[in-house]
PyMOL commands that place a pseudoatom at each C-alpha (Angstrom):
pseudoatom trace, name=CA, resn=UNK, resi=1, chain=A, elem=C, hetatm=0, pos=[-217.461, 146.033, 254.980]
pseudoatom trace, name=CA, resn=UNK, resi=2, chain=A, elem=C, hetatm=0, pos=[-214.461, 147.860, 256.644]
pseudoatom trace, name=CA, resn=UNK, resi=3, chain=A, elem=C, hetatm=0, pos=[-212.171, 149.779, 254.435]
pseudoatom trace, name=CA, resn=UNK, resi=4, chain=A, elem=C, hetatm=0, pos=[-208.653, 149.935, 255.120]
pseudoatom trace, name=CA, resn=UNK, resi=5, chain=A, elem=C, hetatm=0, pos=[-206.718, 152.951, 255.343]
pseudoatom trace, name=CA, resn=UNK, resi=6, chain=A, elem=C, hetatm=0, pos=[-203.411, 152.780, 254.115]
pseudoatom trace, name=CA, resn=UNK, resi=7, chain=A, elem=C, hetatm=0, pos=[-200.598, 154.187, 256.152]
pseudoatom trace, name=CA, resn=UNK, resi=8, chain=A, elem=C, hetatm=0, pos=[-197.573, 155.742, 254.603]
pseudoatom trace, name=CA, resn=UNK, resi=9, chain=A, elem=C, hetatm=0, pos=[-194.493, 154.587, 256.004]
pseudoatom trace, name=CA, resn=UNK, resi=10, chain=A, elem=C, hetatm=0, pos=[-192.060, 157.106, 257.391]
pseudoatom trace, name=CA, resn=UNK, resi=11, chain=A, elem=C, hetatm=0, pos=[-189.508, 157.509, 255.143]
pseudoatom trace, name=CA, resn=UNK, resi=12, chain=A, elem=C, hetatm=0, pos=[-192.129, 158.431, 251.971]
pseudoatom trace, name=CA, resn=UNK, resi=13, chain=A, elem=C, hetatm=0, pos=[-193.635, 161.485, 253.801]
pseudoatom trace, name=CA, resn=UNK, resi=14, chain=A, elem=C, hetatm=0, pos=[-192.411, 164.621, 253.253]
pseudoatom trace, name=CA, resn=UNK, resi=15, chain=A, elem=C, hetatm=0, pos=[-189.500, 163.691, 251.761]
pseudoatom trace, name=CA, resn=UNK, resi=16, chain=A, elem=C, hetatm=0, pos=[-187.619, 164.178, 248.274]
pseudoatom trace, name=CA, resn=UNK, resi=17, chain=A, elem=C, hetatm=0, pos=[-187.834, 161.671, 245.341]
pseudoatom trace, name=CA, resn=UNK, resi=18, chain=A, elem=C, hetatm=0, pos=[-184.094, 161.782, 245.877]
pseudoatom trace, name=CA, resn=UNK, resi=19, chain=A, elem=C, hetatm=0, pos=[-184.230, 160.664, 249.711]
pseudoatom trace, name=CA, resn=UNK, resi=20, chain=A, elem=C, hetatm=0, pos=[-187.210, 158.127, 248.956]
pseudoatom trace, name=CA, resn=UNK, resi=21, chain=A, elem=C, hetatm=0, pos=[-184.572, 156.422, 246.307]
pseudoatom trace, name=CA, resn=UNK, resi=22, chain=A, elem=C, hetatm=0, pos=[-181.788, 156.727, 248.585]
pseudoatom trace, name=CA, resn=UNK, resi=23, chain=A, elem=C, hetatm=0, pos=[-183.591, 154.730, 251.195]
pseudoatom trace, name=CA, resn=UNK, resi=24, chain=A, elem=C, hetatm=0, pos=[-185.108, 152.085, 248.549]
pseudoatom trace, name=CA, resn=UNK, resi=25, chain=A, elem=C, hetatm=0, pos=[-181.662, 151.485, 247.650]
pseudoatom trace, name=CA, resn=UNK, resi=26, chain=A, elem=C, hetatm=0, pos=[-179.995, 151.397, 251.579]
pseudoatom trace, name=CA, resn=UNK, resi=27, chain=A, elem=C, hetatm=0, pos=[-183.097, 148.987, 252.589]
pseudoatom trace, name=CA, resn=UNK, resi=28, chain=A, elem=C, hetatm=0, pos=[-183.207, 147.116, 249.865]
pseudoatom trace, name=CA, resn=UNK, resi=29, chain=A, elem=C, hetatm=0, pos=[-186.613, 147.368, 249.099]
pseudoatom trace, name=CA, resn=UNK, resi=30, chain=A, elem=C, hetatm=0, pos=[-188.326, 146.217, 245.922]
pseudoatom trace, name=CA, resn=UNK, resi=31, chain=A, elem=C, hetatm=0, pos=[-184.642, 145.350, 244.443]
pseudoatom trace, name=CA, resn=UNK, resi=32, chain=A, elem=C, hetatm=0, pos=[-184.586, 143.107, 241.522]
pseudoatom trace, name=CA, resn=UNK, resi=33, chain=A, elem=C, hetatm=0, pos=[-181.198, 142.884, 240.417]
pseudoatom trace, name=CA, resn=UNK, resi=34, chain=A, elem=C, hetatm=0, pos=[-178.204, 141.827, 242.407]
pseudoatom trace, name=CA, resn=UNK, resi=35, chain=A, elem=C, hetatm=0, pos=[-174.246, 142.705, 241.551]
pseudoatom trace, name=CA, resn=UNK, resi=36, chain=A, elem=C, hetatm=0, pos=[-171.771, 139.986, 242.863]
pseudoatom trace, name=CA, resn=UNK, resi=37, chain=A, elem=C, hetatm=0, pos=[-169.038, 142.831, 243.444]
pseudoatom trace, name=CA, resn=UNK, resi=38, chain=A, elem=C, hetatm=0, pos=[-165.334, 142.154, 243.960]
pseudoatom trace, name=CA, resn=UNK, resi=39, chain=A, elem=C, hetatm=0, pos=[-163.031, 138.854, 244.467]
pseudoatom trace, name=CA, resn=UNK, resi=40, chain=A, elem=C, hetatm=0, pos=[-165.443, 137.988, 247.434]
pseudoatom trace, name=CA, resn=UNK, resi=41, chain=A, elem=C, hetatm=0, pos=[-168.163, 138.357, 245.504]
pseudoatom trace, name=CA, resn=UNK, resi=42, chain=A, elem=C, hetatm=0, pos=[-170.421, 141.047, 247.869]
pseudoatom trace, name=CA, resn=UNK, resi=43, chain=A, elem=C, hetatm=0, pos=[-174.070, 141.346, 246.651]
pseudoatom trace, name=CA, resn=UNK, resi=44, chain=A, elem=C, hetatm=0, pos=[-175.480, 144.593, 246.171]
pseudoatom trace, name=CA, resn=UNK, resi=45, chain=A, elem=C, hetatm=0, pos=[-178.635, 144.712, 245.110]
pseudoatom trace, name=CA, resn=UNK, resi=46, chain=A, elem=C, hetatm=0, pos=[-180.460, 147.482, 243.220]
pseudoatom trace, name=CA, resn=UNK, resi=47, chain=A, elem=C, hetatm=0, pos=[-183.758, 148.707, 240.764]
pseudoatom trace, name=CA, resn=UNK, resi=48, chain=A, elem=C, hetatm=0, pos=[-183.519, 147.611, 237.160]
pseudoatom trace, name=CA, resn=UNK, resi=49, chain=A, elem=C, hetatm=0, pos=[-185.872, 150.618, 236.171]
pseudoatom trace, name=CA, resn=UNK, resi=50, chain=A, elem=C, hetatm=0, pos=[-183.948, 153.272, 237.729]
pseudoatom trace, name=CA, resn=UNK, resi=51, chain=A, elem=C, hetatm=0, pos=[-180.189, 152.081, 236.069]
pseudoatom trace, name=CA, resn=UNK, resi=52, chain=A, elem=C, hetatm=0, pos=[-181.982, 151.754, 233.040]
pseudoatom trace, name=CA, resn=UNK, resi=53, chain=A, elem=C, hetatm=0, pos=[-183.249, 154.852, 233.007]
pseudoatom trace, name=CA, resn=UNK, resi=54, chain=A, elem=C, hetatm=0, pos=[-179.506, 156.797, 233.593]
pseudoatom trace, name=CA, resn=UNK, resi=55, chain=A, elem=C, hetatm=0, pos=[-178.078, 154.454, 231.615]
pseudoatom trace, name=CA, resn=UNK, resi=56, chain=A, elem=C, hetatm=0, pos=[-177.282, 152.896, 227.913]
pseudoatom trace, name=CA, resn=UNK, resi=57, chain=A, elem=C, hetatm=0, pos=[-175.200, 150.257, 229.082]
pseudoatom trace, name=CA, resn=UNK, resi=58, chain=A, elem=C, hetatm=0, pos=[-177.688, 149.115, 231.882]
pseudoatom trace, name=CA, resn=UNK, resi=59, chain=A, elem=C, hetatm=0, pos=[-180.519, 149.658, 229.157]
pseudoatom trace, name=CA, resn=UNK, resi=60, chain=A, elem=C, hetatm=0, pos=[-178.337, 146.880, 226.923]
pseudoatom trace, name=CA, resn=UNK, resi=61, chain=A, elem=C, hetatm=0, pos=[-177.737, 145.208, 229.943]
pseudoatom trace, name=CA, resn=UNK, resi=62, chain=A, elem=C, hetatm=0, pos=[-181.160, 144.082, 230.808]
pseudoatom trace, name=CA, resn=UNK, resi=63, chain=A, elem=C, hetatm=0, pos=[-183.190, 144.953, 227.648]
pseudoatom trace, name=CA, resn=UNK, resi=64, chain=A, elem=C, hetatm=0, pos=[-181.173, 144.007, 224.602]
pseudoatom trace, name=CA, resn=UNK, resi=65, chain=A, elem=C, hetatm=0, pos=[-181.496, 141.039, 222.703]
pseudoatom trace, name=CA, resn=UNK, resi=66, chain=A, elem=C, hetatm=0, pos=[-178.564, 139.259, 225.084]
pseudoatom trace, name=CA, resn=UNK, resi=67, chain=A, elem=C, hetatm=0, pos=[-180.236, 140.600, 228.582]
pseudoatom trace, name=CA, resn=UNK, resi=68, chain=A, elem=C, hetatm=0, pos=[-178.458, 139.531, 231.409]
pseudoatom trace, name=CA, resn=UNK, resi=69, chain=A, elem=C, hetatm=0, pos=[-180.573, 137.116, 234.081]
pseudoatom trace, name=CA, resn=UNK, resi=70, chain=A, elem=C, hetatm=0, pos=[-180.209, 136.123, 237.384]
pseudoatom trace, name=CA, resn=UNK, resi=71, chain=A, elem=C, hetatm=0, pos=[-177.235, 137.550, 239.314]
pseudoatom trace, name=CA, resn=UNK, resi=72, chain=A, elem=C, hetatm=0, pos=[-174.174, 139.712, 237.567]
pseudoatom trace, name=CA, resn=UNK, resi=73, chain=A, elem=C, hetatm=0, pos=[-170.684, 138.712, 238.591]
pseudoatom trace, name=CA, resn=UNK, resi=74, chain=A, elem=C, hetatm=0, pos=[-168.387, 142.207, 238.400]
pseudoatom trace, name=CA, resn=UNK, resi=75, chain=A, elem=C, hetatm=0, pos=[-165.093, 141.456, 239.966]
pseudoatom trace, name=CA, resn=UNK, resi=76, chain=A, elem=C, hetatm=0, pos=[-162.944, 143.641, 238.734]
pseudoatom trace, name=CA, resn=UNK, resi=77, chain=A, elem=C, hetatm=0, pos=[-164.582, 146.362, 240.953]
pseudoatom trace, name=CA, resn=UNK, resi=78, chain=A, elem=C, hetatm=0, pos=[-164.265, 147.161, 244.765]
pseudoatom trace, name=CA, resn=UNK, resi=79, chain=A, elem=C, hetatm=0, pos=[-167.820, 146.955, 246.753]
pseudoatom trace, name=CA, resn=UNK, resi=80, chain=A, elem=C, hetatm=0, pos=[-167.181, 150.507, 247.858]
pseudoatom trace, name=CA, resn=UNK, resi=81, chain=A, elem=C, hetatm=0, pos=[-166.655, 152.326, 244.421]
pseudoatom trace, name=CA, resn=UNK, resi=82, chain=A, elem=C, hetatm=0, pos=[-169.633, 150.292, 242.576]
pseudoatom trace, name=CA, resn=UNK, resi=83, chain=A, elem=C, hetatm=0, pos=[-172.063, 151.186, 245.815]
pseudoatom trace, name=CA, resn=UNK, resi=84, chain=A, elem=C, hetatm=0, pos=[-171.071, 154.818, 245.210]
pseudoatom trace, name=CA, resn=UNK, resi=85, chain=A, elem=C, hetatm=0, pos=[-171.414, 154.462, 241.756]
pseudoatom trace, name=CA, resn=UNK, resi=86, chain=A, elem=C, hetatm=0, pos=[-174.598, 153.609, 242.119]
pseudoatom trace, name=CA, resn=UNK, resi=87, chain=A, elem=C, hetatm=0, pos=[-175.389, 155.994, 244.093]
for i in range(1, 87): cmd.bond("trace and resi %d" % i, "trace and resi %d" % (i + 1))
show_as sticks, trace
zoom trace
C-alpha cells in the first residue's frame, strides 16, 4: 500500500504563527463564523476559537448560555474598522 506524503502548503512554512493567522483570516480558510457588517450588510468571516480566546465578550458571545448561531448582524460598524479590529 502507498503512503501519502503530505505537502505543506506555502504559506505554513517558515512562517510566524502571526503570518499563518493573518493568512487564515485574508483566505478565509477554516472560518466558522460570519459578521454581517454595516448598513449593506458585508460578510466577514472569521475563527470562533481565536476571538474567543482574546476575548470575554466573544467568549459570551458564542459560549454562554444565550450563544449566538448562524450569522451576526453588526450594523452599527463600518466593514473597514471591524476588519481591522479583527485584525
Amino acid at each position: 500500500m502507498a503512503t501519502a506524503q503530505a505537502q505543506e502548503p506555502s504559506w505554513q512554512c517558515d512562517k510566524s504563527l502571526v503570518e499563518c493567522l493573518n493568512h487564515l483570516f485574508a483566505s478565509g480558510i477554516a472560518c466558522d463564523v460570519t459578521f454581517l457588517v454595516g448598513e449593506d450588510k458585508y460578510r466577514i468571516s472569521a475563527h470562533k476559537t481565536i476571538l474567543i480566546s482574546r476575548s470575554p465578550v466573544f467568549y459570551t458571545m458564542f459560549e454562554g448560555n444565550l450563544a449566538e448561531k448562524g450569522e451576526i448582524a453588526i450594523p452599527d460598524i463600518e466593514q473597514e474598522v471591524f476588519t481591522m479590529f479583527l485584525r
